[in-house]
GUMI-533135 format. One line per field, with one value per residue: x, y, z of N, C-alpha, C, O in turn. Coordinates in Angstrom, 2 decimals, padded with zeros to 5 digits. Each point is the difference from the previous one (the first is absolute). Example, Ala and Ser with C-alpha at 12.3 -4.5 7.8 and 13.67 -1.06 7.14 Angstrom:
n.x	c(013.19_-001.39)
n.y	c(-005.69_001.07)
n.z	c(007.80_-001.38)
ca.x	c(-000.89_000.82)
ca.y	c(001.19_001.19)
ca.z	c(000.00_000.06)
c.x	c(000.90_-000.77)
c.y	c(001.20_001.09)
c.z	c(000.00_000.73)
o.x	c(001.04_000.51)
o.y	c(-000.02_001.11)
o.z	c(000.66_000.17)
END
This chain:
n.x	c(101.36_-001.86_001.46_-001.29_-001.09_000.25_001.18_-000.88_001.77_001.24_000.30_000.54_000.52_000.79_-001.81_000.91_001.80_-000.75_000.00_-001.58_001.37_-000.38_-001.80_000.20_001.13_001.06_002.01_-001.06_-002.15_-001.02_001.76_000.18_-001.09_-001.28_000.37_-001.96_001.72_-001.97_001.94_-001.46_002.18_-000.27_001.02_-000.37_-001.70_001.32_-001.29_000.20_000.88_-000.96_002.15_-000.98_001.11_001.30_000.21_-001.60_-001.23_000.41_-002.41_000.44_-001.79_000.25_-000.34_001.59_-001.56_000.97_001.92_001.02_001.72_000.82_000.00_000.63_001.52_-000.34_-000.21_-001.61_-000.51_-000.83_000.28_-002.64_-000.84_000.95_000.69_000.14_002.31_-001.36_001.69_001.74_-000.87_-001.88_000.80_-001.23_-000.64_-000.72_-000.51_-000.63_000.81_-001.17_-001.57_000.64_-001.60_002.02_-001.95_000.70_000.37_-000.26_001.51_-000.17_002.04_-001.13_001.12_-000.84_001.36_001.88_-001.51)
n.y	c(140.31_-000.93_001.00_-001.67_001.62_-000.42_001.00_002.09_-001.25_000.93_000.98_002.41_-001.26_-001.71_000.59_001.74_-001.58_002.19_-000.87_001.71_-000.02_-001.93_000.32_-001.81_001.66_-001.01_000.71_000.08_000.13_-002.09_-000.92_001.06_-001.78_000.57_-001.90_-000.44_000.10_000.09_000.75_001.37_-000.75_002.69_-001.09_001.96_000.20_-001.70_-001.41_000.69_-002.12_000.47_001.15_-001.88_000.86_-001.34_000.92_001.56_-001.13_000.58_-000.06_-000.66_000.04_-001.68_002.43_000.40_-000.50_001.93_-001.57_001.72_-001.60_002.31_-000.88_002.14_-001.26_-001.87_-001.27_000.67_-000.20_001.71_-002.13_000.33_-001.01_002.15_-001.79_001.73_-000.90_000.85_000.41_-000.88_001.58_-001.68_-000.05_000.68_-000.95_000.79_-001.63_002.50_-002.11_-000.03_-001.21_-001.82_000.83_001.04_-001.13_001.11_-002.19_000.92_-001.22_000.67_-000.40_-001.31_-001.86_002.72_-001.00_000.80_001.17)
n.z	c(060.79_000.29_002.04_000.13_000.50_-002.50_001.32_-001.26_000.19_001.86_-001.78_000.28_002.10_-001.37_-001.22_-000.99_-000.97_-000.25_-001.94_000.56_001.98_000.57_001.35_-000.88_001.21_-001.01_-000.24_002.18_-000.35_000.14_000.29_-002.07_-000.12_-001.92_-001.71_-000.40_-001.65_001.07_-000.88_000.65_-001.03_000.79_-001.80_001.04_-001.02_-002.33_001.56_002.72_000.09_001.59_-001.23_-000.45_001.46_000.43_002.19_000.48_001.13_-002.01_000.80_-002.05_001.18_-001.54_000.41_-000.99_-001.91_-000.61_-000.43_000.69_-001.03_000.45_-001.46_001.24_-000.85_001.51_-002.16_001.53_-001.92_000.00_-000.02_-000.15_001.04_-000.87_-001.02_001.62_-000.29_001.64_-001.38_001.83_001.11_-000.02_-001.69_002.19_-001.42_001.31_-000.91_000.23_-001.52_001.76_-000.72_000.64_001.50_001.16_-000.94_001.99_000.35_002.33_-001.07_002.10_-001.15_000.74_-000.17_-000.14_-001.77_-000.41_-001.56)
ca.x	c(-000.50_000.63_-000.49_-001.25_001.11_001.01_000.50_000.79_000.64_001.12_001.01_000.97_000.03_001.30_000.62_000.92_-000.53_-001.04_-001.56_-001.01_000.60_-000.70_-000.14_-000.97_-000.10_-001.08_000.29_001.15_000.53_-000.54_000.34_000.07_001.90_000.53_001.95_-000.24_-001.42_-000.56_-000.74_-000.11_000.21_-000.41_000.52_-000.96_000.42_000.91_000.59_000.71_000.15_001.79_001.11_000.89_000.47_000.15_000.46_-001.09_-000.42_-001.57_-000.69_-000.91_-001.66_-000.73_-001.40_-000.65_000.71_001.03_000.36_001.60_000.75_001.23_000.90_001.38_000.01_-001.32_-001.42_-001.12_-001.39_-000.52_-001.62_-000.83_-000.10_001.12_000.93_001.20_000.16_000.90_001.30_000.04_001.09_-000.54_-000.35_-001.15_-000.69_-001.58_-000.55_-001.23_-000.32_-001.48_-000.94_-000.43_000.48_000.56_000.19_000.98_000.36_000.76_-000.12_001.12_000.65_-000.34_000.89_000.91_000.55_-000.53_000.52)
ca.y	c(-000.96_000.39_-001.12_000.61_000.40_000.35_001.46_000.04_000.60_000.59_-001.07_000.05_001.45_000.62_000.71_-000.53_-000.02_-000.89_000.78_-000.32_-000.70_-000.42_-000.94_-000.55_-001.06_-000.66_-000.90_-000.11_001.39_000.22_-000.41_-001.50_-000.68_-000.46_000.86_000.60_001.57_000.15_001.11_000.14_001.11_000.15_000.70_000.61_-000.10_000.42_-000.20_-001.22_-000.16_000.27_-000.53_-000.97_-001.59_-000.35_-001.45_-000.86_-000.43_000.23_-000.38_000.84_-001.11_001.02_-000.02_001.12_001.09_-000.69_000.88_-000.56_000.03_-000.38_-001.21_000.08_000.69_-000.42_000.92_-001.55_000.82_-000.43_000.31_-000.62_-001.07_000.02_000.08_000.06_-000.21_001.52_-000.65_000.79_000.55_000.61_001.51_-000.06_001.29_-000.53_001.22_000.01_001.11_-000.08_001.34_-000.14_-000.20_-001.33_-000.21_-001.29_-000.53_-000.29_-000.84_000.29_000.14_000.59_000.31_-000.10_001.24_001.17_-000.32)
ca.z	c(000.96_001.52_000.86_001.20_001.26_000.32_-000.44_-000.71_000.86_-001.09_-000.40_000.25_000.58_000.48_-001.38_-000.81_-001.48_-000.29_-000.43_-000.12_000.61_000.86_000.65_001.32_001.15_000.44_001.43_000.34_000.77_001.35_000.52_-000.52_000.09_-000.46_-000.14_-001.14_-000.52_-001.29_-000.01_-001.63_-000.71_-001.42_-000.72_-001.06_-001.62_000.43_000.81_-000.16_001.09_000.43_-000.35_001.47_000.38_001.14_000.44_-000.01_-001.28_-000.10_-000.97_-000.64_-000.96_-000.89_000.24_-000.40_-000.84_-000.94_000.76_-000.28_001.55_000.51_000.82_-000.33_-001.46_-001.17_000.29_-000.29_000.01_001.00_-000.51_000.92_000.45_-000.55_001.36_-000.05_000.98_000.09_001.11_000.56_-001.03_-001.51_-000.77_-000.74_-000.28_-000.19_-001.14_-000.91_-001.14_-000.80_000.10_000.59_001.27_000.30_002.07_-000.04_000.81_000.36_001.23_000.83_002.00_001.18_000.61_-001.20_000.29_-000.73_-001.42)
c.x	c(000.07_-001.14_-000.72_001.11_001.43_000.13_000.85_001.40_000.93_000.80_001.06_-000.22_001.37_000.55_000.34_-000.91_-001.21_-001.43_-000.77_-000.65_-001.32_000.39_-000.91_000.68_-000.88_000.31_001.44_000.27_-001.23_-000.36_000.17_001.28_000.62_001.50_-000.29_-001.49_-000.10_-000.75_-000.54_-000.16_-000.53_000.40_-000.55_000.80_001.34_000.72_001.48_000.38_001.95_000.35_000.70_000.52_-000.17_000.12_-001.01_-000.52_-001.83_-000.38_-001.26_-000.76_-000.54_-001.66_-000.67_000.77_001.29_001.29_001.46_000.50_001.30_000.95_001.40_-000.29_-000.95_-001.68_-000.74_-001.23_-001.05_-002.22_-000.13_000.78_001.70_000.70_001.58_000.67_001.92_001.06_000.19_001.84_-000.54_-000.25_-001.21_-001.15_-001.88_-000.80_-000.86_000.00_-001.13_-001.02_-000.70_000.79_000.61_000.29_000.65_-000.31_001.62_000.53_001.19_000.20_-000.74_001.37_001.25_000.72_-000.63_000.77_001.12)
c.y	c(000.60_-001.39_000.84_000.00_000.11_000.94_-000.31_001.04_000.57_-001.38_-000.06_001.59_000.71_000.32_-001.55_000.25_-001.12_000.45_-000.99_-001.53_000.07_-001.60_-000.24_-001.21_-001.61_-001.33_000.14_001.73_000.38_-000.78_-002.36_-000.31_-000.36_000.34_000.55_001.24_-000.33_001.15_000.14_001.62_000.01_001.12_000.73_-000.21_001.74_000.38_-000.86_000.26_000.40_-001.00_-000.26_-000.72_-000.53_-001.38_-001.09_-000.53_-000.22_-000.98_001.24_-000.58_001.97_-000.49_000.88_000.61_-000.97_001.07_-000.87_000.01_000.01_-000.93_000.06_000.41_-000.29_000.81_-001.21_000.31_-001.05_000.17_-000.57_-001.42_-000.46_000.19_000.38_000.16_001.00_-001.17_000.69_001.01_000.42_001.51_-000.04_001.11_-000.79_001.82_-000.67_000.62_-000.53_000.71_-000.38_-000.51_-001.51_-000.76_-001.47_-000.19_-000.15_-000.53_000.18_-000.34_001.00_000.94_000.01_001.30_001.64_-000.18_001.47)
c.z	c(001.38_000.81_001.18_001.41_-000.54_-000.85_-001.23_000.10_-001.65_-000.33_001.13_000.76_000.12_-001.14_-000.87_-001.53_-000.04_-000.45_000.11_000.75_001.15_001.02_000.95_000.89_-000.04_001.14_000.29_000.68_000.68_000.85_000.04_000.71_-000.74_-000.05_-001.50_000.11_-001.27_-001.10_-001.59_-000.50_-001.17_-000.73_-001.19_-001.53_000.54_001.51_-000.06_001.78_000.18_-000.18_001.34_000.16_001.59_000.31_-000.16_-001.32_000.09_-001.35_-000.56_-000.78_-000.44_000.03_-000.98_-001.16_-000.23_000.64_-000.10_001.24_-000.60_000.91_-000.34_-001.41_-000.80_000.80_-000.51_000.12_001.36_000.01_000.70_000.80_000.14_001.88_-000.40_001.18_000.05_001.05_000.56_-000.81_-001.58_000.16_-001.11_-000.15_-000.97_-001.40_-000.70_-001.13_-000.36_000.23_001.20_001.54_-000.43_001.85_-000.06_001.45_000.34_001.14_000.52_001.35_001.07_000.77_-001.28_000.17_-000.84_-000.98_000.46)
o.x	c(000.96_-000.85_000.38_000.88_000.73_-000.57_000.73_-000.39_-000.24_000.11_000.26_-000.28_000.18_001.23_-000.31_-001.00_-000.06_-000.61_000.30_-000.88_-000.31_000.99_-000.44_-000.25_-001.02_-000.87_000.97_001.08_-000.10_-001.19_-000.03_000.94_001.04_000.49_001.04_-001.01_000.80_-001.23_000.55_-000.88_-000.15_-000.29_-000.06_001.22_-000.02_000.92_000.49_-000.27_000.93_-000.58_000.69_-000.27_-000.95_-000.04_000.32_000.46_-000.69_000.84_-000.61_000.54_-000.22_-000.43_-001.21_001.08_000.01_-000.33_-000.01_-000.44_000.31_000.25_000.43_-000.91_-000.30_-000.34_000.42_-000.32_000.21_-000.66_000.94_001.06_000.26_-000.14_000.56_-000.72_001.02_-000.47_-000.61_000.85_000.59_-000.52_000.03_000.02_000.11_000.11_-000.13_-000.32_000.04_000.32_-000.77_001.07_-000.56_000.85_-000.07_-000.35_000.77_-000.50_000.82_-000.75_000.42_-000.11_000.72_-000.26_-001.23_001.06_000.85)
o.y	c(000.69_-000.76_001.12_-000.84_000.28_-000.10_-000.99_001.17_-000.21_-000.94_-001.13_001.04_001.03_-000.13_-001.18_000.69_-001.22_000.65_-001.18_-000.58_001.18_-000.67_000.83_-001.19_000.15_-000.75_000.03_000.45_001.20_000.11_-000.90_000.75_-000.53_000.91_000.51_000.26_-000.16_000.06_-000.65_000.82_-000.91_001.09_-000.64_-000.18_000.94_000.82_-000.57_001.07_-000.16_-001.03_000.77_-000.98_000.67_-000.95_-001.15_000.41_-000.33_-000.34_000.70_-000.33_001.09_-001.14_000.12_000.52_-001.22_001.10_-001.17_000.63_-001.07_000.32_-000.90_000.82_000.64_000.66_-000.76_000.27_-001.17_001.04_-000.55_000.28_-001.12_000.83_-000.63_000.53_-000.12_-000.56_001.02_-000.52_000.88_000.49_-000.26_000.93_-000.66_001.21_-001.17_001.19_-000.28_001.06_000.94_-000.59_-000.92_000.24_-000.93_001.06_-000.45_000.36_-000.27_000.03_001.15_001.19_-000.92_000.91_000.10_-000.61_000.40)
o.z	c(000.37_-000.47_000.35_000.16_000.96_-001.08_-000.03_-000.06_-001.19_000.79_000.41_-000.58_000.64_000.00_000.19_-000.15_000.09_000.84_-000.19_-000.63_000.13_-000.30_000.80_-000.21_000.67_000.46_-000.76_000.36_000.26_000.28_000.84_000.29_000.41_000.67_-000.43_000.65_-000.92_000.02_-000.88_000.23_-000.82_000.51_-001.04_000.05_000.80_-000.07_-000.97_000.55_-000.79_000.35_000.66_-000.70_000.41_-000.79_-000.29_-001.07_000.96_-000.83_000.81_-001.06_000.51_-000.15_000.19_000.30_000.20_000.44_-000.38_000.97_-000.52_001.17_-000.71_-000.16_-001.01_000.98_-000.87_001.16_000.32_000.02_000.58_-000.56_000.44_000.89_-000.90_000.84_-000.68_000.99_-000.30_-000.72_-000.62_001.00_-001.21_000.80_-001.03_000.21_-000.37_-000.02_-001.20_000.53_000.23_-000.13_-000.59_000.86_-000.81_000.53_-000.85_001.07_-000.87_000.98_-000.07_000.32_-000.39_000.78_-000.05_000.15_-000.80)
END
């Protein structure tokens, strides 16, 4: 998927564990006011997003493909229309074992800390 004027960017410019990992900005980083960003990641077949935790807490709507969320020790498959919601302190991690791109919507604190 991609959107007209916004850039598809690296998952993550500062390293860490993670394959096959994309994003698109889509509010909240030019100049909206909002106190949330809204962004949608996308994870290629066998990807997965860094193993994190932090203070903030986020929501994830699955858009696209079929795809799992770690939440502390359990794992909950995650498909189209599937909302899951990251506490602040969870240890979580987002993967793709299917054949096809898994994109999720994600929704976060504007003003948050770094995992």
């Amino acid at each position: 998927w991609t959107w007209e004027r916004i850039p598809q960017e690296m998952y993550k410019q500062d390293g860490g564990s993670f394959k096959g990992c994309s994003r698109f900005e889509l509010l909240g980083k030019r100049g909206e006011s909002t106190v949330f960003h809204v962004r949608y990641f996308e994870v290629d077949p066998g990807g997965w997003t860094t193993l994190e935790h932090h203070r903030h807490e986020h929501a994830v709507i699955g858009l696209r493909g079929k795809g799992e969320i770690q939440l502390g020790p359990h794992v909950y498959p995650v498909h189209v229309g599937d909302a899951a919601y990251t506490a602040p302190g969870d240890t979580h991690q987002l993967r793709n074992h299917g054949d096809e791109p898994f994109g999720f919507i994600c929704v976060v604190a504007a003003d948050r800390d770094r995992p």
